[in-house]
C-alpha positions as CSV (number, residue, x, y, z in Angstrom):
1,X,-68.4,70.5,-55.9
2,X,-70.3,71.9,-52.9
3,X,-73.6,70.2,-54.1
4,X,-73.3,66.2,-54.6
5,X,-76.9,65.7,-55.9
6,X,-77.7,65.3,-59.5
7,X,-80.6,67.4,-60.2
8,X,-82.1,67.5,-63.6
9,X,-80.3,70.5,-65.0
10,X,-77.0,69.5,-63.8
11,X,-77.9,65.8,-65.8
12,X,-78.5,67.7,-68.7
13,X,-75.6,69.7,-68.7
14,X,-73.5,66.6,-67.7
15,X,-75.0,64.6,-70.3
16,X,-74.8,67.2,-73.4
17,X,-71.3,68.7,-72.5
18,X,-69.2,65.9,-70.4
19,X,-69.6,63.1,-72.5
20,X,-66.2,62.7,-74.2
21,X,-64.1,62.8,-70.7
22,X,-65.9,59.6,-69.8
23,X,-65.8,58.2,-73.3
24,X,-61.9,58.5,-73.6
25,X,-61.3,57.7,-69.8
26,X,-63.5,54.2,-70.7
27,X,-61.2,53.4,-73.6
28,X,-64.2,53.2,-75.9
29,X,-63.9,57.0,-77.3
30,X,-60.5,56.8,-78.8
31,X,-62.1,54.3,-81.7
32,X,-64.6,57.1,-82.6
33,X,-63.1,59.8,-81.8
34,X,-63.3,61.7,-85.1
35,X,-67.5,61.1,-85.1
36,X,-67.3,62.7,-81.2
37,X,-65.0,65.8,-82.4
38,X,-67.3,66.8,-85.4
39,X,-70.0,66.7,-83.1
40,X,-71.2,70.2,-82.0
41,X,-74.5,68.8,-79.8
42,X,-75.3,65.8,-77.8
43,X,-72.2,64.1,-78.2
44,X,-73.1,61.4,-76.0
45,X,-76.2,60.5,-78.6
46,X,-74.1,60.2,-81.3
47,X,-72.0,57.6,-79.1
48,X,-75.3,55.7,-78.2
49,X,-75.9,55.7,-82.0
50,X,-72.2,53.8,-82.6
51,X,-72.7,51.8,-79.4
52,X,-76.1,50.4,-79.9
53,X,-75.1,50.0,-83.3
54,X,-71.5,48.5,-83.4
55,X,-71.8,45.0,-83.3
56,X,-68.4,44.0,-81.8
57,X,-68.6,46.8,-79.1
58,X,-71.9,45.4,-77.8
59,X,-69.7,42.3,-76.7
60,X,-68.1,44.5,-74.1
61,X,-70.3,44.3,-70.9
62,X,-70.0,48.2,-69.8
63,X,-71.8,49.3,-72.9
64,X,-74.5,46.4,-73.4
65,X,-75.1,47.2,-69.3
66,X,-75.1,50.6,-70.4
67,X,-77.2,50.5,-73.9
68,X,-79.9,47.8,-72.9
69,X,-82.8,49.8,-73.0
70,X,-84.2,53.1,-74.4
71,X,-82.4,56.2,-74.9
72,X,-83.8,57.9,-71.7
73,X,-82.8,54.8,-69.6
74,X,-79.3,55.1,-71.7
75,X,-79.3,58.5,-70.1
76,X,-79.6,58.3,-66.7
77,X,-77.4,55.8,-66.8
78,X,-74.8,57.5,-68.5
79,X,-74.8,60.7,-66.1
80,X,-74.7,58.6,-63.3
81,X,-71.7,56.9,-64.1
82,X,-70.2,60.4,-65.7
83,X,-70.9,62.0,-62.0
84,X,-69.8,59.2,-60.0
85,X,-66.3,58.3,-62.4
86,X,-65.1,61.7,-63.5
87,X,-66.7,63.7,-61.1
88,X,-63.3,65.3,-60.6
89,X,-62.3,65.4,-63.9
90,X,-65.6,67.7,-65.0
91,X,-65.4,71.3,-66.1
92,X,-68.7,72.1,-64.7
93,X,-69.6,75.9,-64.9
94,X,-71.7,76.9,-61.8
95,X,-73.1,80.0,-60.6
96,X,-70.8,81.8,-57.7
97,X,-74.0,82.9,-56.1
98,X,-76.4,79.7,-55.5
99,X,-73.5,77.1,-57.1
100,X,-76.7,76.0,-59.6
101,X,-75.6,74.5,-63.1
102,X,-75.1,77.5,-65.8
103,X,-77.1,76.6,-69.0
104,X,-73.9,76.1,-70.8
105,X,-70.0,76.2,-70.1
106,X,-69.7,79.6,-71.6
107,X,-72.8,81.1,-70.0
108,X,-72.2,84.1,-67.8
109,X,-75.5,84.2,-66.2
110,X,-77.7,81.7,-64.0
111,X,-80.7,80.1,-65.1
112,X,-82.2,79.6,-61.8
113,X,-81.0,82.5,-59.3
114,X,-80.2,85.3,-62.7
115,X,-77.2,85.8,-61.1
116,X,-75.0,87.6,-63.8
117,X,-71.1,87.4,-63.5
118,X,-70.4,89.1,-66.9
């Protein structure tokens, strides 16, 4: 990825779309995996929702670091460390022209330059 900052678009995307690579790759997405497959949006809240929730999971130190304050905190959190892990891993769909985050992966035109690669 020619661009290495995480601008607010991208953190959405990454946030809403990415979430089950770093799930699986931390070991804690296999136990839920059937709640993360039936999701169709914000996979990564319905996690939060088990995490802050799950009693023995909240003894592992990643996801009490990870779940220790609100939602939004949970968030920015959990993008950063999506980005930084599995940065290599993500399927990231970015515009050919200004290389700006699409508004989804099947999007075939960008949000921010209009570019259209239909």
């Amino acid at each position: 990825m020619v661009n290495e900052e995480l601008y607010p678009e991208l953190r959405a995307y990454i946030f809403m779309y990415c979430g089950k690579t770093f799930w699986i790759r931390q070991g804690l997405g296999e136990m839920h995996l059937k709640n993360l497959v039936g999701a169709t949006q914000n996979v990564n809240y319905i996690m939060y929702n088990i995490l802050t929730e799950g009693g023995d999971i909240l003894k592992n130190e990643n996801v009490s670091e990870l779940t220790n304050d609100s939602y939004e905190a949970y968030k920015h959190r959990i993008t950063e460390r999506i980005f930084t892990e599995c940065r290599d891993e993500l399927e990231l769909n970015l515009c050919p022209k200004c290389n700006k985050i699409a508004r989804t992966p099947w999007a075939k035109q960008c949000r921010l330059c209009f570019y259209n690669w239909h």
